[in-house]
Every structure is written in C-alpha cells, then in structure tokens.
C-alpha positions in Angstrom: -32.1 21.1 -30.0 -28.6 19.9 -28.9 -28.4 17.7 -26.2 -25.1 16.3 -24.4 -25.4 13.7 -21.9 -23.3 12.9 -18.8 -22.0 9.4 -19.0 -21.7 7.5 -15.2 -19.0 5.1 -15.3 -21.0 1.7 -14.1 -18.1 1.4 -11.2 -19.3 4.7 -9.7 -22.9 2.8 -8.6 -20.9 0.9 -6.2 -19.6 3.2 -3.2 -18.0 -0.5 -2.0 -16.3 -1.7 -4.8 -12.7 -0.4 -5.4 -11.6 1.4 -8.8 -8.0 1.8 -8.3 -4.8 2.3 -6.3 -4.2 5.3 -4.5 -1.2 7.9 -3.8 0.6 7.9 -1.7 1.2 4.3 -1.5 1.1 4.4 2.8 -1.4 2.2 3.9 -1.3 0.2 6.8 -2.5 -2.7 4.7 -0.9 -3.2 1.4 -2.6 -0.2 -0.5 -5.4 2.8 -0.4 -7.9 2.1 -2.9 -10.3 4.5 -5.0 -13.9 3.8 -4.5 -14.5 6.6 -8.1 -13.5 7.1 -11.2 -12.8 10.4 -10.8 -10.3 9.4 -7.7 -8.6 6.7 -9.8 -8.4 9.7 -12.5 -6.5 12.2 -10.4 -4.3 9.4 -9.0 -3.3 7.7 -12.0 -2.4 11.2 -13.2 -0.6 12.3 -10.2 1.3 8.6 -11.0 2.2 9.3 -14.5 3.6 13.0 -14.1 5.6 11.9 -11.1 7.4 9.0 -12.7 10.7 8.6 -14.7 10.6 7.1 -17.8 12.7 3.7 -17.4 11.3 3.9 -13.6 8.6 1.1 -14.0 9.4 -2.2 -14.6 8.9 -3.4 -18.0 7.4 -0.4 -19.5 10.3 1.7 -19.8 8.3 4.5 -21.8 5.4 4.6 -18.8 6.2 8.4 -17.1 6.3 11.8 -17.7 10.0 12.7 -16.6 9.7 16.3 -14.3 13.6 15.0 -13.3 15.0 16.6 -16.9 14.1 19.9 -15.4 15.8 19.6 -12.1 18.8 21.6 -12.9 17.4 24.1 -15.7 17.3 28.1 -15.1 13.9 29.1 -14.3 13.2 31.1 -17.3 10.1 31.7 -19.6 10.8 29.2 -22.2 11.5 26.8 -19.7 8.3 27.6 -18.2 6.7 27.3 -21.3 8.3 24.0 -22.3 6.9 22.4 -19.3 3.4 23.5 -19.8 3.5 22.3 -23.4 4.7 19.1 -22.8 2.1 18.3 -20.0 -0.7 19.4 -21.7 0.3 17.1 -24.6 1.4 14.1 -22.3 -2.4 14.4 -20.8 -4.3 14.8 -23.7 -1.8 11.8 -25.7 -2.2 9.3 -22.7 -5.5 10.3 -20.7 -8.1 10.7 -23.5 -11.4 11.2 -21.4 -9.4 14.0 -20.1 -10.0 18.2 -21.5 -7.3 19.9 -20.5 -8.7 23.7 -19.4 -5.8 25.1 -17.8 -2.0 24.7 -16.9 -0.2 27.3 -14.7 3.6 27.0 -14.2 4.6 29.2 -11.8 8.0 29.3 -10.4 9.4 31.1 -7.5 12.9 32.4 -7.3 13.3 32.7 -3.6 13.2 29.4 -2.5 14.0 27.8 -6.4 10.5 26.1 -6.8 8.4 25.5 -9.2 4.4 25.0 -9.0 2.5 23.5 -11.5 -1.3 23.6 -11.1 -3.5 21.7 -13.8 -7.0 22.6 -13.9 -9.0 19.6 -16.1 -12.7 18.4 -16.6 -13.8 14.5 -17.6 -15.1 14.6 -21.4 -19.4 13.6 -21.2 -19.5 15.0 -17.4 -19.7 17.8 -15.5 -16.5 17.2 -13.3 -14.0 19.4 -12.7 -11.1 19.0 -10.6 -7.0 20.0 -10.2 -3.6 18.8 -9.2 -0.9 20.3 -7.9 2.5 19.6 -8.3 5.5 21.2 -6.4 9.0 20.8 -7.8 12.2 22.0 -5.8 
C-alpha cells in the first residue's frame, strides 16, 4: 500500500513568528512579513520573475528578466518562449515547487500580456497561482 505524507514546515506552527519579506515592499514600518511558508513561496517567486538580472546587488545572475520581451511582437513563438523559460527558471531555482500549469495569454488591444502560473508545493496538498501582467 503506497503512502505519501504531507510534510509541515516547522515555521508554519508558529502563526507569530515571521518566515519572510513580503511584496510589495510598502509598509509603514520597514517591511510586510510572511507568517507561512507558502506566503514566503509566492512572494519570493513573484520577487524572482519580476527582477532583472544585474538588478540585485551582488548577485548579478539573481532574476528572471520579463524586460527582454518588452518590445517583441506578440506572436505564438514568443508566447511560447516565455512559457518555456518560466517553467524552467521555476523548476531550476524553486525545487519544492511542481509546476502544473503556465498560460501566456496576450491581448492585442491594449498590447498586454498575462501570465498566470498555476503550481503545487512537492509532499503537500497546496495549491496556489500568480499572476503577472506585462504592458
């Protein structure tokens, strides 16, 4: 009989004990914190994808880069290229991530592009998005 256990991180038992920083970095105090793993997840994520490479101060390789697509046509291989690359940039630097789903969808009317990504935590049963907007 298979059995597959969910793994707590320790740090989720404490609802009072911060994990992590927050987005967007507007607090009225220095920063937001996470009080779960699964927070600190999402916003480390949302913190990778949305910053440059050579953006962050000595680590010059830290970021995803969504600015090299700025000016490109909105076309299916574009489209494509951008889901490929985030899927491998998540699976390459967020290992207790499973990537289920990416949609890229782009709308020509108003020259955006929507990226949702649906992923679930490896040992749990968590499941959560982002959603990224680039115009």
């Amino acid at each position: 009989m298979a059995f597959n256990p969910q793994i707590i991180p320790a740090t989720d038992f404490y609802p009072n004990v911060g994990v992590g920083v927050n987005i967007p970095f507007s607090s009225p105090s220095v920063f937001w914190q996470t009080f779960t793993t699964q927070a600190a997840i999402k916003a480390n994520m949302i913190n990778y994808l949305l910053t440059e490479p050579g953006e962050r101060y000595d680590n010059p390789t830290f970021g995803f880069g969504f600015r090299r697509y700025l000016f490109e046509q909105i076309e299916a291989n574009t489209l494509e290229n951008i889901q490929i690359e985030v899927s491998n940039i998540i699976s390459s630097n967020f290992p207790t991530i499973t990537v289920n789903q990416i949609l890229v969808t782009p709308n020509t009317q108003s020259q955006t592009i929507s990226i949702s990504i649906y992923y679930s935590f490896t040992n749990q049963s968590i499941n959560d998005q982002i959603e990224i907007n680039l115009s």
